[in-house]
ZAROMI-624784 format. One record per atom (N, C-alpha, C, O): x, y, z. Coordinates in steps of 0.1 Angstrom, whole numbers, plus 2048, in hexadecimal, padded with zeros to 3 digits. Layout:
N
XYZ...
END
This chain:
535
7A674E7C57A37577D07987527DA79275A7E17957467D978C73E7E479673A7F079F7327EE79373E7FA79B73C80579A72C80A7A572680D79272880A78D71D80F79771080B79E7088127937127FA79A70C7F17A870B7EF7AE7027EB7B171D7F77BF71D7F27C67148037D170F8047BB71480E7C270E81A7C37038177CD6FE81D7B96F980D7B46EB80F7C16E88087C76DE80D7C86F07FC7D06ED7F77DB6F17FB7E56EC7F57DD6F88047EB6F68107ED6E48117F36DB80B7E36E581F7E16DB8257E56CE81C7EC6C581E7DD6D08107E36C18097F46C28047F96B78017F86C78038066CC7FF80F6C17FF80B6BC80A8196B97FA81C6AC80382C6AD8068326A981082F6B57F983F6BB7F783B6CB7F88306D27F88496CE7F984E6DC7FE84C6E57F184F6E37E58486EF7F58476FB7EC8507007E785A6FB7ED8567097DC86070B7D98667147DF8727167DF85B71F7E685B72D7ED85172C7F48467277F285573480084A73980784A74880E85374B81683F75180A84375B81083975F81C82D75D81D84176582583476983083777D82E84178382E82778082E82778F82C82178F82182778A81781179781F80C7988168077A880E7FE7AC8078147B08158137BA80F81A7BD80281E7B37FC81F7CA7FC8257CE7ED8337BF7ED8337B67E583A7C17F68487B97F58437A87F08477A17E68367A37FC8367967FB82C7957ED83178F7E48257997ED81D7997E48277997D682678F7CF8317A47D08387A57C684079A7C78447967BC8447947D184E78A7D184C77A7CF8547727CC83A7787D483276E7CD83276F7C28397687BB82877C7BB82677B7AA83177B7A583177579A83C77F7A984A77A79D85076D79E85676879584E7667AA8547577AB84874E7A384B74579C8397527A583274A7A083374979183573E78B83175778983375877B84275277784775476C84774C77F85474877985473B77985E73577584873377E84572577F84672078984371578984B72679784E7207A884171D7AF8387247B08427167B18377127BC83971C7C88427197CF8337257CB82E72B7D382272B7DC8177277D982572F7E881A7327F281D73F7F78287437F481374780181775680680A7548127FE75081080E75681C80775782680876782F81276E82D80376A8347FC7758397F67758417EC76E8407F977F84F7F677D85D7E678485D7DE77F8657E078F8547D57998577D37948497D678A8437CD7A28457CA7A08347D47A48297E07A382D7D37A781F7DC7A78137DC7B98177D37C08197E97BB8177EC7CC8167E77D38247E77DF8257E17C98317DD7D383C7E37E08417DE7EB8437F37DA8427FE7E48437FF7ED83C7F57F283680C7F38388127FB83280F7FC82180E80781B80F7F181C8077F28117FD7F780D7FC7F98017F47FA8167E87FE8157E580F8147DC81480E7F081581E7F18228287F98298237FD8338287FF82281180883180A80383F80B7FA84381180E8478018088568018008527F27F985A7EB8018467EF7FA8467DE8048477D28018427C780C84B7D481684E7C781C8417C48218397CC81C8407B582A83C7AF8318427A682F8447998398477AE84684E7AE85384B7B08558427B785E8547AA8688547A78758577B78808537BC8698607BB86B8647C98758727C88818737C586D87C7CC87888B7C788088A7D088C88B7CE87A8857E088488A7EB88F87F7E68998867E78928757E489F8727E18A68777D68B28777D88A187C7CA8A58847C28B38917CC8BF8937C98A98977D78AE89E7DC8BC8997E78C48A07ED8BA88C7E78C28857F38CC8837E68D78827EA8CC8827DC8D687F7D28D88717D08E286C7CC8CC8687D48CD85B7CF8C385A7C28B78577C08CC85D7BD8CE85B7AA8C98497A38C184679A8D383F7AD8CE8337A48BE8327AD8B782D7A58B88347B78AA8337BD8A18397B189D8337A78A08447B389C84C7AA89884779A88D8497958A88417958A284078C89F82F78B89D82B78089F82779289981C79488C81779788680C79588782579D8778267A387282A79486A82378E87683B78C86F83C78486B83077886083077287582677587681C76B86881777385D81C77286B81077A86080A78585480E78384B80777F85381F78584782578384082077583681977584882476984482175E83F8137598368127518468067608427FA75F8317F87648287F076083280277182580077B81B8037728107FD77481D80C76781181376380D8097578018057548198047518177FC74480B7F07498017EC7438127EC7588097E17537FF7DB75F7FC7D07637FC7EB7657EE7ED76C7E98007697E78097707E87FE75C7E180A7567D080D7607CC8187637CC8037627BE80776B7BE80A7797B480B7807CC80C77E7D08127907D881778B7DC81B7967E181C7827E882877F7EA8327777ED83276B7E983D7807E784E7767F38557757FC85377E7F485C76C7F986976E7F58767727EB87C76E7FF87C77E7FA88578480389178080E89177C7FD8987818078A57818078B278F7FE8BA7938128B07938198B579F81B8C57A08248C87988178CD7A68218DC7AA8268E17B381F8E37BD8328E37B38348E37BD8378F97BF8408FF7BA8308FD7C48329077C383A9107C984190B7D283C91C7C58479247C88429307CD8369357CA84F9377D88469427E48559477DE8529517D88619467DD8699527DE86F94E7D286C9447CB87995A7CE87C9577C288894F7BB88C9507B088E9457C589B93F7C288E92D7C18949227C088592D7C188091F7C087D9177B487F90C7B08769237AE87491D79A87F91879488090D78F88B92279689991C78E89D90B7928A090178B89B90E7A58A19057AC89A8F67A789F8ED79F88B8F77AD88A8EB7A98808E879787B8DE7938828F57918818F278488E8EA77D88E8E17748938EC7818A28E477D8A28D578389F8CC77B8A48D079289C8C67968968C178D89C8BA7858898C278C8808BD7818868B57738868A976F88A8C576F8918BD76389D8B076789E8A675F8A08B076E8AD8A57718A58987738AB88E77189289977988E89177F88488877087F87D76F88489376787F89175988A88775588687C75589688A7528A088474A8A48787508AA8707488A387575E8A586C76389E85C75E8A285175C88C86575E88085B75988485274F88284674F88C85B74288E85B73588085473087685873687E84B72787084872186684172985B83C72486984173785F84174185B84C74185184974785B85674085786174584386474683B85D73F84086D74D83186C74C82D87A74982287D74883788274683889474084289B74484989874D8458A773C8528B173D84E8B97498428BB7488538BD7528588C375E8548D57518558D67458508DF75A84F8EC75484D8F675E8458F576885590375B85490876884891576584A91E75C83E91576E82E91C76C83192D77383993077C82893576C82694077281B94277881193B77681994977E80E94B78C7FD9477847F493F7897FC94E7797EC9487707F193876C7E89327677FA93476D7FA9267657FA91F7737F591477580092677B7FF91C78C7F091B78D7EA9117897ED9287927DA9247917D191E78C7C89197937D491C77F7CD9177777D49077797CA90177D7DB9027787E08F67847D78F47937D18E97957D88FD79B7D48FC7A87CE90A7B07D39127B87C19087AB7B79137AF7B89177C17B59217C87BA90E7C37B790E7D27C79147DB7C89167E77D19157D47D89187DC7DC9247E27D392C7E07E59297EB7E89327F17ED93D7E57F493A7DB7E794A7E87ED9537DB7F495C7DF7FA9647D87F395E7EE7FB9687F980C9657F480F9597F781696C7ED82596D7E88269647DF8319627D981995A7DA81D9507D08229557C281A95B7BC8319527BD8359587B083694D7A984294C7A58309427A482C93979C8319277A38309217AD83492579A8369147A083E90C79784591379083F8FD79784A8F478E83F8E578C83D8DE7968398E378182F8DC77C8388D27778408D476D8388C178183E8B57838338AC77B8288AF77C8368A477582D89277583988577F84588378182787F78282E87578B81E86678681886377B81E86179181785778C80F85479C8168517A680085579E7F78527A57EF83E7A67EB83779C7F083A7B07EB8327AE7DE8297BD7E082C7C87D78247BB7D181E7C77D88127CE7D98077C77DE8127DA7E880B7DD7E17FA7DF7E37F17D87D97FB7EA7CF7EC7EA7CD7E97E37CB7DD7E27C97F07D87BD7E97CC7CA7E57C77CB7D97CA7D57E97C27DE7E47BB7E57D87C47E97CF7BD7E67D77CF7EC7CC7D27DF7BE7D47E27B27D27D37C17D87C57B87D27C77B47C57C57A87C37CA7BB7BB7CE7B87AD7D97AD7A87D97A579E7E77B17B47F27AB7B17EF79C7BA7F47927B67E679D7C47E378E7C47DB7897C07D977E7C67D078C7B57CA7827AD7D37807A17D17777997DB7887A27E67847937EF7767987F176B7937F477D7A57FD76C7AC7F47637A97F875B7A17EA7637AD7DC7577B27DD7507A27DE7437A07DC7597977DC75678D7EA74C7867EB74277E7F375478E7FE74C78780374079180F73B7917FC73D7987FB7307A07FA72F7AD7F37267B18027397B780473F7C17F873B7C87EC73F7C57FB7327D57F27347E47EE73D7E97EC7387F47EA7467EA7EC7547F27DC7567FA7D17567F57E07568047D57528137D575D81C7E07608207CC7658207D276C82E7C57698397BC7618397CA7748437C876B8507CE7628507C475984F7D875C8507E07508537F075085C7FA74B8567F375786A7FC75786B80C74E87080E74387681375586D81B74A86D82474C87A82A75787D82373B88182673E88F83173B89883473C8A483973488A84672B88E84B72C88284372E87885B72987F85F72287686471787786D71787F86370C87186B6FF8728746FF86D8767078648816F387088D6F586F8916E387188B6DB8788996E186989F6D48668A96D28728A96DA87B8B06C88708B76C587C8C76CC87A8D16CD8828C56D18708D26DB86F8CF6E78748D66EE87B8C66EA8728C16FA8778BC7018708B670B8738BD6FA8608B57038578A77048558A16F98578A270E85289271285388E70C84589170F83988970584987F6F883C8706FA83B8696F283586D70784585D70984285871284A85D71D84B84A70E85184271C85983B71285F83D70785A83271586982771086F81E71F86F82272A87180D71A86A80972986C7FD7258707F871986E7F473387A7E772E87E7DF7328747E473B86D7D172A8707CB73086B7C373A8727C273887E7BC74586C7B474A8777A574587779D7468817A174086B79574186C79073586E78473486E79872986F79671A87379A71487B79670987D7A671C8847AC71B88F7B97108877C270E88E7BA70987C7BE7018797D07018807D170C8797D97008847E86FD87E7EC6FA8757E96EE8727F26FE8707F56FA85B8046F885E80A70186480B6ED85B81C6E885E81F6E984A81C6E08438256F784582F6F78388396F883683F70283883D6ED8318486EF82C8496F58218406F581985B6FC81E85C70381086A70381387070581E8726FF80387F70180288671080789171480C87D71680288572080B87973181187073680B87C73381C87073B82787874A81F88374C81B86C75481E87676181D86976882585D76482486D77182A86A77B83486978882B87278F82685B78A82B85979882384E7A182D8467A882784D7A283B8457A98438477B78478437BC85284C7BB84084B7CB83E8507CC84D8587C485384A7D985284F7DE8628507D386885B7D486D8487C586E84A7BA8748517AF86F84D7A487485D7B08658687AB8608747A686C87C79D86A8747AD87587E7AB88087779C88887E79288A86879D88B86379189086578688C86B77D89286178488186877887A87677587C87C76A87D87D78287B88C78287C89077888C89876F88C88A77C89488A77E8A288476A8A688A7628AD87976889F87575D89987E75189987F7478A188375588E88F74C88B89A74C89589C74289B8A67598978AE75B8A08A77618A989E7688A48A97628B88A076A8C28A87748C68A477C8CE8B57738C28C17808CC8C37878BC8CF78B8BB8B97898AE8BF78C8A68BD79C8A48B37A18AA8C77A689D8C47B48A28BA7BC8968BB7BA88A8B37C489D8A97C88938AF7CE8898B97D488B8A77CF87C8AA7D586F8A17DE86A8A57E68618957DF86F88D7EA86A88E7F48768917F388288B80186D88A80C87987B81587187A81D86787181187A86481487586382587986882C88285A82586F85783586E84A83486B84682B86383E83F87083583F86B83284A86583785486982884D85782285584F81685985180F85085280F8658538038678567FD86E8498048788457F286A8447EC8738407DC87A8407D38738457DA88683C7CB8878417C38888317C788C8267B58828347AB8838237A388E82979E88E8347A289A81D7998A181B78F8A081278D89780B7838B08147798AB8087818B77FD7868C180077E8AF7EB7888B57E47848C77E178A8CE7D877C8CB7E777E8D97E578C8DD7E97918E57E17928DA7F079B8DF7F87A98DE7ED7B48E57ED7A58D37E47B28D67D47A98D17CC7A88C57C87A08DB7C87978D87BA7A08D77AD7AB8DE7AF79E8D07A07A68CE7957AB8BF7997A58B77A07B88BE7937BD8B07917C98B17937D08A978D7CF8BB79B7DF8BD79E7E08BD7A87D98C37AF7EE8B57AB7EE8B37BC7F98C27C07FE8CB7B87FA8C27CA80C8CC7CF8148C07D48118B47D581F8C87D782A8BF7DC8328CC7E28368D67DD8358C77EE83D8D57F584C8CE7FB84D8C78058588D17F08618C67F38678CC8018738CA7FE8668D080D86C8D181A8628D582185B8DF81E8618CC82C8558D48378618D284386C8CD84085D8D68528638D685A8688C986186F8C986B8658C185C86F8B28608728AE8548708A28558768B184787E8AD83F8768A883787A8A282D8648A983986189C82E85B8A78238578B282585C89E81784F8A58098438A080F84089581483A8AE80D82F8AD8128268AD8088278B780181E8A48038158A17F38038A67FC7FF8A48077FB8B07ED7ED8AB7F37E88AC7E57EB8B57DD7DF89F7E27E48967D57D28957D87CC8947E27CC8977CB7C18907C77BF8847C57C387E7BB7B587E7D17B286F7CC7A786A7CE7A28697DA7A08677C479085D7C978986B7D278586B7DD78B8777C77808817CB7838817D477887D7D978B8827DD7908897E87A28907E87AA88F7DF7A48957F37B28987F47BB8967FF7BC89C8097C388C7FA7D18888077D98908087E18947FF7DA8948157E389E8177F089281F7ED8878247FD89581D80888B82781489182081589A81881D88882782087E83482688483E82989083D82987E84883288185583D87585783C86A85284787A85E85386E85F85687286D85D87B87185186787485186588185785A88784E85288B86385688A86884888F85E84389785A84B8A085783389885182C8A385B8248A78658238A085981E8B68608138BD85A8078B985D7FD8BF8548088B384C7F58AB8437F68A583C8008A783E7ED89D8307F08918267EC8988267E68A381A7F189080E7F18968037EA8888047F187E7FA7DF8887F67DC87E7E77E887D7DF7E68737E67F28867E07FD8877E780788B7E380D8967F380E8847F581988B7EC82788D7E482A8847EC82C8957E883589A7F08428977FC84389A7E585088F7ED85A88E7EC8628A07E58628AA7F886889D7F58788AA7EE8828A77EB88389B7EA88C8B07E88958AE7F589F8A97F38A78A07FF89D8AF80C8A98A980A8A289C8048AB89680C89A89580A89388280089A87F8028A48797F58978837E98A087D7E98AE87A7E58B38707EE8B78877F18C488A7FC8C187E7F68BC8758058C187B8188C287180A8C58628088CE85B8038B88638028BD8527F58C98517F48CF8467EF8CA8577E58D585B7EE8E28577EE8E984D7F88E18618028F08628038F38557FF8FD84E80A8E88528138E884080A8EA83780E8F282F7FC8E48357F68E68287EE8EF82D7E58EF8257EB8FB8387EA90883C7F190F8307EB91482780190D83380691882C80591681980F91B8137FD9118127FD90A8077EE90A8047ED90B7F87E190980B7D59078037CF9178087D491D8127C691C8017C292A8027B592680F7B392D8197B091D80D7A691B81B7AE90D8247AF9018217B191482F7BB9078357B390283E7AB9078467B88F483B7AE8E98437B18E78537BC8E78587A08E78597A68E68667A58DA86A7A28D485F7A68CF8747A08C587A7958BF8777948B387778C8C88747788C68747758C286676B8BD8627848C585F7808C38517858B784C7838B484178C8AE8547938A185478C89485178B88D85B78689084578588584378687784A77E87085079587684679886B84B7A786E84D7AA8798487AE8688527BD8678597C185885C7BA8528647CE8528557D18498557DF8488557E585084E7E683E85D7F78398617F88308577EF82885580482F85080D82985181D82485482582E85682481885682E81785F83B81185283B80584E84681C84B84A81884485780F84985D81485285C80284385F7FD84587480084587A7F684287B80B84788280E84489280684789280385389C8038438A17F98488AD80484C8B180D8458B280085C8B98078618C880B85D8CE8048548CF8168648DB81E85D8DE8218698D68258718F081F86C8F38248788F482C87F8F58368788F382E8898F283C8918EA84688A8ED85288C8DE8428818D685087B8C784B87D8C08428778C385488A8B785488B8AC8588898A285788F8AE85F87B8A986C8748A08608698A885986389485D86889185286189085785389084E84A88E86885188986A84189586A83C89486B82F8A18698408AA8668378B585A83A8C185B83C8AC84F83B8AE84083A8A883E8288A08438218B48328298B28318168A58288188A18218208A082C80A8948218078978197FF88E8127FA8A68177FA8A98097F28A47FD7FD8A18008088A27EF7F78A07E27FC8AF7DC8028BB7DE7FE8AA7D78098B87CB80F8B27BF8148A97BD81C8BC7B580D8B67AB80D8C27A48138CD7A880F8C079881C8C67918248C278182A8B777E82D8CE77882B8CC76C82C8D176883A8DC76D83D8CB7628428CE75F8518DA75484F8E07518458DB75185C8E573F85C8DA73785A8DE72E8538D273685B8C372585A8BF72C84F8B372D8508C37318458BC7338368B273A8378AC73982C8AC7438408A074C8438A475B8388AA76583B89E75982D89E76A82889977082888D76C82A89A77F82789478A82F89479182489E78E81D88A79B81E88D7A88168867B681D87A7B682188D7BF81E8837CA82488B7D68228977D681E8847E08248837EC81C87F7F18128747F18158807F680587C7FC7F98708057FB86D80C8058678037EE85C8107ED8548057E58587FA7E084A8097E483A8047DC8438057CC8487FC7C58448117CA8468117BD84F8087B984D8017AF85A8057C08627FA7B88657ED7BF8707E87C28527E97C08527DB7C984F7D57BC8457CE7BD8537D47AD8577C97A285F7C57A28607B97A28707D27A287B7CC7A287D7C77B18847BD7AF87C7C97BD87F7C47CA87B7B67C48837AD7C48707B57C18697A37C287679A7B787878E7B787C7A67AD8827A27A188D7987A589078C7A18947A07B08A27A37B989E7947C18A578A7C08957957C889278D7D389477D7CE89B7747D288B77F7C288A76F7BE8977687B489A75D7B089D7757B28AA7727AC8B476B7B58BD7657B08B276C7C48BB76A7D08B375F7D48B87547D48A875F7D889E7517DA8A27457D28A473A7D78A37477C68A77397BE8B17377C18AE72B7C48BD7387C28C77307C98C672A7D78CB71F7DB8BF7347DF8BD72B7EC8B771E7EC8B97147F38AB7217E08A07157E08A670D7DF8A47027E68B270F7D28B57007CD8B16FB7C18B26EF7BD8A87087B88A07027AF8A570A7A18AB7147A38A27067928A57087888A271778489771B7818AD7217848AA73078189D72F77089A72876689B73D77788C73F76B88E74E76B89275777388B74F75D88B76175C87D76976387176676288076F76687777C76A86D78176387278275886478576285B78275884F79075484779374B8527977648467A076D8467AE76283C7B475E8557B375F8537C075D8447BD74F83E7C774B8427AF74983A7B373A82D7B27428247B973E82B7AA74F81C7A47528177AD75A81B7B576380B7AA7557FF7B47527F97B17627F87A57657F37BA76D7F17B67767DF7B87737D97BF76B7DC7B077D7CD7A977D7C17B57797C67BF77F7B37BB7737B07BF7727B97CA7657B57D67667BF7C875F7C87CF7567BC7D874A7B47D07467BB7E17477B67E673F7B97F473D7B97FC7477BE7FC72B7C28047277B781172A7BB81C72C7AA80D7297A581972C79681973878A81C73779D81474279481174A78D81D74D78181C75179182774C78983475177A83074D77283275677682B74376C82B73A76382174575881E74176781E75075D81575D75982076675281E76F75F82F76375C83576C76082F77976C82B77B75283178875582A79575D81E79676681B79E75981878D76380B78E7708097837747FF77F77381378277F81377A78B81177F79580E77878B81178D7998067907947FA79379D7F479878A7F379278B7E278C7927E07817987D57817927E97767977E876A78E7E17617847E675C7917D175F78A7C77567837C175977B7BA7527827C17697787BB77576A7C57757607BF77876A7D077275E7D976E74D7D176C7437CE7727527D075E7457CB75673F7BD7657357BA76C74B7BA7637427AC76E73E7B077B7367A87827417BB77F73E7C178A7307C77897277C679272F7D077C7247D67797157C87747097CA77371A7C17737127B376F70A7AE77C6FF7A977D7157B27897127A67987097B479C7007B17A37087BF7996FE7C879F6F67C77986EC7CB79F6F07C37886E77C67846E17BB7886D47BD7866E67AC78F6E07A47906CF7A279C6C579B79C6D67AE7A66CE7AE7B16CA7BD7B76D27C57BB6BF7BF7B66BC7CE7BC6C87D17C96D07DB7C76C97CC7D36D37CE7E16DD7D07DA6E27DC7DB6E27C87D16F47CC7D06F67DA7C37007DD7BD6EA7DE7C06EB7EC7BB6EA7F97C36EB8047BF6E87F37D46E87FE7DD6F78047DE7017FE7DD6F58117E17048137EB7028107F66F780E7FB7128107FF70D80E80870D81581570C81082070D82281170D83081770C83D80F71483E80570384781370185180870E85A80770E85F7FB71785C80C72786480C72C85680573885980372A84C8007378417FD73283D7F072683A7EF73783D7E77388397D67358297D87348227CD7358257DF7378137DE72E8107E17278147EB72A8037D671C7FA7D771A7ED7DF7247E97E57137E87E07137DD7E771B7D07E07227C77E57187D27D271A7CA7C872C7C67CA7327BB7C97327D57CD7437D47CF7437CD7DB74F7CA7DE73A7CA7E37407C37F27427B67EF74C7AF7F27357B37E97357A37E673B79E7D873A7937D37417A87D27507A47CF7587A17D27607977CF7597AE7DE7637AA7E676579C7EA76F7967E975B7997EE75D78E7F676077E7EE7667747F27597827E17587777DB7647747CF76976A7C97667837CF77677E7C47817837C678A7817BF78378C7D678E7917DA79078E7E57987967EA78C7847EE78F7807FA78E78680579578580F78378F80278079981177A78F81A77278681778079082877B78883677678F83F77378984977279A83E7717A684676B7B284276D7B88377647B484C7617C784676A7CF8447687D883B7787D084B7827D684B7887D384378C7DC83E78B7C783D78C7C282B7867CA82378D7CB81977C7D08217717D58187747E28177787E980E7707E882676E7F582477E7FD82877E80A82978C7F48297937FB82A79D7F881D7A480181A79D7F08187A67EC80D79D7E780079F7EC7F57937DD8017917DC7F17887E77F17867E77E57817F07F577B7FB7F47818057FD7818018097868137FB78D81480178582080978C82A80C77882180C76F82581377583082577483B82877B82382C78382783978C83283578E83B83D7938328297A284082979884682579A85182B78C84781E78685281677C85B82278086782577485682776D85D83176985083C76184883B77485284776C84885075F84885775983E85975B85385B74F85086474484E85773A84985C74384F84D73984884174183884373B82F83D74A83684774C82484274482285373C81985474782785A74281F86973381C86472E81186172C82B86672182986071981C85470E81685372581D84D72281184472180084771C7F684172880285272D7F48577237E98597257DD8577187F085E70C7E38627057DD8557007D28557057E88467007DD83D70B7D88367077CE82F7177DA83571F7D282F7237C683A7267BC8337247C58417267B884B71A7B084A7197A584E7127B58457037AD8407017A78326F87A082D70C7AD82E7097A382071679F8207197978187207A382972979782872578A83072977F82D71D78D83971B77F84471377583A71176983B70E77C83270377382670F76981C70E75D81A71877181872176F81072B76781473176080C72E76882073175B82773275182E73B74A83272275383171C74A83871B74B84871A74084E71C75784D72475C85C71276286370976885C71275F87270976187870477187870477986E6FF7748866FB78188C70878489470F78E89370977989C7147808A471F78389C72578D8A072377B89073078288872C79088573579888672179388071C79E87E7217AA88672B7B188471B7AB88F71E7B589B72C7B48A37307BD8AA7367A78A17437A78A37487B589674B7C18987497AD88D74A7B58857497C28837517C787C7437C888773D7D58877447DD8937477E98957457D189A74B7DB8A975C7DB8A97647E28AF75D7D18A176D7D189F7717DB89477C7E18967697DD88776C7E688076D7F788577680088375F7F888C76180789376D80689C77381189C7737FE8A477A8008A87888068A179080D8A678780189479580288B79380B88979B81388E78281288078081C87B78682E88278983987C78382989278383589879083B89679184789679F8318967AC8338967A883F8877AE8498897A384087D7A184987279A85587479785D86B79685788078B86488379286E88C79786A89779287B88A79E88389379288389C7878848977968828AC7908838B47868768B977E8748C278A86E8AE78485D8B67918578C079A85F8C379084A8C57948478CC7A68448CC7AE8408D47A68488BB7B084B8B87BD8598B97BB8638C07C68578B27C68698B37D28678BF7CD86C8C97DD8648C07E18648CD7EC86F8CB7EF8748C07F28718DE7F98818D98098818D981188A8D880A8708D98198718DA8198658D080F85F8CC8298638CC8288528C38258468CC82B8428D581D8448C78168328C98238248CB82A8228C182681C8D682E8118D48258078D681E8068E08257FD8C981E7F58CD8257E78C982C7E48C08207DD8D482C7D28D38237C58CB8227B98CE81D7CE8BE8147C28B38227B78AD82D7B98A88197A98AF82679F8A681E79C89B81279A89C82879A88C823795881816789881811785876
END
């Protein structure tokens, strides 16, 4: 996880890789660690940082997914809950069990979706994470103090599976890194190369931080760029027709009075079709999503004001003190990567299965699915990768391996209990120096000590590295991460050797990100955002 080190070792490369993926979110990232653990020589390159996108900007769940339950896709469903259950085995220190209610206002809903449930129980079979039971109005409460009690006649008490989306994909690439895997970001890729037949035999990518051009080859290129999957597409073929049809999710963070206890809701219909979750996380509460078609991805999307207003409305009719604006945290987009369906412009009910596809010049593409079952996608992918490559099939290896920081009872780290096994050594680099025992803001749990971890074992390049993904500071309360910004860009400039002026670049580039998270910063726009960002 030394950057320096994984470029030098591009550069010397002399023969072709066995794989090469560009996109370093859930897809590329699962699709490295399963070709690497299988013995391939791999590389993975990455235009921003590891998870900037969509990976980063889940609702948090790993889940089975009710609303397709409800769409009647049966093999999803129960391919995600397997998924779920693998996720937890073998990253016990980023995944919980949550327990869900979804409550009930009239009296045809207990039966309705108490039944649901059970179907959603049996489906799990020995994945499961608890029995589905349908609550009366003292057992609702006592679940969820805070909710609306105006016609409430009890509720339908679900398990599902919670997890930290960056920290887990930070995890899944020190596990690649581990099993051999290049994996670099900031490095984008700007071309592909192509043999005198036509077929794509590699990439050209800029570095960013050395200006370098890097010329790789790799037996075979696959395209895992989430919403900016078409570019590459486009890349390769320039008249080729798009495949994703992006949608963005909004959600807003509250402070957790607003769902004291440890149970989220789930309200399976709001007025655009979506389940609306407000889920306890990291001592706060996510309220989401929205399903809003965009005209192109944005590596910062931007929520609206009508997004913000939709889930305001909705968790109005559901929490007993409803949140207004003032009480908004933070607010954050993501742009799900959904792969298109004919004539249906309706994006919440576009499938979330994967599809994966091979051009004429050998260019492969995988896009669509969900977080939760970016094991088997990567499973699928590299199952189809080995024949392109050309190289000796290898079994699969992922559902037993343990991803990085692995530990059965990490709780026991407290604050740093999603490091997992990385803890103790964490707690070791703060004891070493009075500064890195500071926090680094009085509203933010995080010490100095986690920055220059960051930096030093997880490849943070950036304040926006730090305070938005390996610490996830920016979703939790932004105007405490702005605030924070000038001493953490000060011990990263130490940490990596970077001036004054990086200093204050930094800082002015971060608030600038930061504000897109503040209702009423410079973000916040009132219609959808088109923005013409390339991978």
């Amino acid at each position: 996880m030394h950057r320096s080190e994984i470029i030098d070792r591009i550069e010397a490369r002399k023969k072709p890789w066995d794989m090469l993926f560009i996109g370093g979110g859930a897809t590329g990232v699962g699709g490295a660690l399963d070709a690497a653990s299988r013995g391939y020589d791999v590389v993975l390159l990455e235009q921003s940082d590891f998870g900037k996108g969509t990976s980063s900007r889940s609702t948090k769940l790993v889940h089975g997914g009710v609303r397709y339950l409800q769409q009647g896709n049966l093999p999803l469903v129960m391919d995600a809950l397997k998924e779920r259950g693998i996720m937890r085995q073998n990253a016990p220190h980023l995944v919980d069990n949550l327990a869900f209610v979804v409550p009930n206002y009239t009296w045809w809903e207990a039966p309705f979706y108490g039944v649901g449930m059970k179907v959603y129980d049996m489906l799990a079979g020995r994945y499961g994470f608890g029995k589905s039971k349908i609550l009366d109005i003292p057992e609702t409460l006592e679940h969820i103090p805070t909710i609306q009690l105006e016609g409430l006649r009890g509720g339908v008490v679900y398990y599902d599976g919670q997890f930290d989306d960056a920290r887990m994909l930070v995890n899944m690439v020190q596990t690649a890194a581990e099993q051999g895997a290049a994996m670099v970001n900031y490095c984008r890729v700007v071309d592909l190369k192509k043999d005198a037949e036509g077929m794509v035999q590699g990439v050209v990518a800029h570095d960013a931080e050395s200006g370098k051009e890097l010329s790789i080859d790799a037996k075979v290129v696959i395209n895992c760029c989430g919403p900016f999957a078409d570019d590459i597409r486009k890349m390769n073929r320039p008249d080729a027709q798009p495949m994703i049809a992006g949608s963005t999710g909004v959600h807003i963070v509250l402070d957790k009075s607003f769902l004291s206890g440890e149970t989220a809701i789930m309200v399976p219909h709001t007025a655009d079709g979506r389940v609306l979750f407000a889920i306890p996380w990291h001592d706060k509460v996510v309220i989401g999503t929205t399903d809003v078609p965009v005209a192109a991805p944005a590596l910062e999307p931007v929520p609206t004001m009508e997004e913000i207003e939709f889930i305001l409305e909705n968790a109005h009719d559901y929490l007993d003190r409803p949140p207004t604006k003032d009480d908004i945290l933070s607010v954050f987009s993501g742009v799900r990567p959904l792969v298109k369906a004919a004539d249906d412009a309706n994006t919440s009910k576009l499938s979330r299965d994967h599809t994966i596809t091979v051009s004429k010049s050998g260019l492969m593409t995988i896009a669509g699915g969900k977080w939760t079952t970016y094991r088997h996608m990567a499973e699928d992918l590299i199952d189809h990768a080995e024949v392109l490559a050309d190289v000796d099939p290898q079994p699969c290896i992922t559902k037993m391996l343990r991803i990085h920081g692995f530990h059965k009872h990490a709780e026991k780290f407290k604050r740093l209990c999603c490091y997992g096994s990385d803890a103790p050594a964490i707690e070791d680099l703060e004891r070493s120096a009075d500064e890195l025992r500071e926090t680094i803001h009085p509203h933010l749990d995080i010490t100095m000590g986690q920055v220059a971890w960051a930096v030093r074992r997880e490849m943070a390049r950036t304040v926006d590295d730090v305070l938005a993904r390996r610490t996830r500071c920016l979703l939790l309360d932004a105007r405490a991460a702005i605030e924070a910004a000038p001493k953490v860009a000060g011990l990263m400039a130490r940490e990596l050797g970077r001036d004054h002026e990086w200093i204050a670049n930094q800082v002015e580039e971060f608030t600038a990100i930061a504000r897109h998270y503040t209702v009423g910063g410079t973000g916040c726009l009132t219609a959808p955002q088109d923005s013409g960002a390339q991978p």
